[in-house]
Steps between C-alpha positions, in 0.01 A plus 500: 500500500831475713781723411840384549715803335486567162261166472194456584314144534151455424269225464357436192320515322382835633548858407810552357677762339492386109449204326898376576409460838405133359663171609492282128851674395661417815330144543572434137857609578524272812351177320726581186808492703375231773518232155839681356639391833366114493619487185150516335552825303240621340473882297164567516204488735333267254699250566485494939306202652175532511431615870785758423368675197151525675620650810709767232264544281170531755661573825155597676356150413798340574547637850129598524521390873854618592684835643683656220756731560717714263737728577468855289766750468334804359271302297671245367484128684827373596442260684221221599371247738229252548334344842292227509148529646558382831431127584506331846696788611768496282534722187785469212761757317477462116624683230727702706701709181667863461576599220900468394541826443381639856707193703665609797268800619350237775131462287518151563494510876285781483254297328559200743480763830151579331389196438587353852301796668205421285543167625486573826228717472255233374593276798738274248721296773789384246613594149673261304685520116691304275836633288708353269837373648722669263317839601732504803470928528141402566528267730771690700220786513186243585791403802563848623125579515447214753398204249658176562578195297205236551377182381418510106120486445585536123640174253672707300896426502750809572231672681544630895156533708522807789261571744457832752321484833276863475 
């Protein structure tokens, strides 16, 4: 567990305080809000894509081979992040969410800070993401934590591809 003042950020799934320290709510918020904003809108968890409702609904299958970190302020979890299992010495950010209500209290780049130590620590060499284009608060935070602008390894249209040197 790393504690980062009134947060703390610890891998899960692990021993956490109570049974909010879970990530469904705050993936299911993420995914829910992710379609809103392509114009997909959908109400209910039900009705995600496939490969999003699984990863809500059974997170520890779903990123059974991933680092999963939340963020917990007393024992609620405000905040989450996935990294991918590393492969050919590169690892990727996923997921990366705080809740709306705890914005602006630096959880996000807490989680990132953690996630880029961990990183480093299993001898990952870069770190790369993906974001949204219209999510331009994220990218402006991706930018000041050393993550540049790269290539897109992704199809998908209105969407910037990053990548960190560890």
């Amino acid at each position: 567990m790393t504690a980062r003042g009134e947060v703390a950020v610890v891998r899960w799934p692990g021993r956490l305080p109570s049974a909010e320290g879970d990530p469904a709510g705050l993936l299911a918020a993420y995914h829910l809000r992710t379609e809103a904003e392509k114009g997909m809108a959908v109400t209910d968890v039900n009705e995600l894509p496939d490969r999003y409702r699984a990863e809500v609904t059974d997170p520890r299958t779903a990123f059974a081979d991933d680092v999963v970190l939340l963020a917990i302020n007393g024992d609620i979890a405000v905040g989450c992040l996935v990294m991918t299992a590393p492969a050919d010495g590169c690892s990727e950010v996923k997921r990366l969410w705080t809740d709306p209500a705890a914005r602006g209290r630096g959880i996000a780049s807490t989680l990132l800070g953690v996630a880029l130590e961990h990183a480093a620590e299993t001898g990952v060499s870069t770190v790369r993401l993906s974001v949204w284009n219209w999510r331009t608060g994220a990218i402006a935070l991706y930018q000041r934590l050393g993550f540049a602008v790269t290539e897109s390894w992704d199809e998908r249209d209105q969407l910037v591809c990053m990548r960190r040197a560890v």
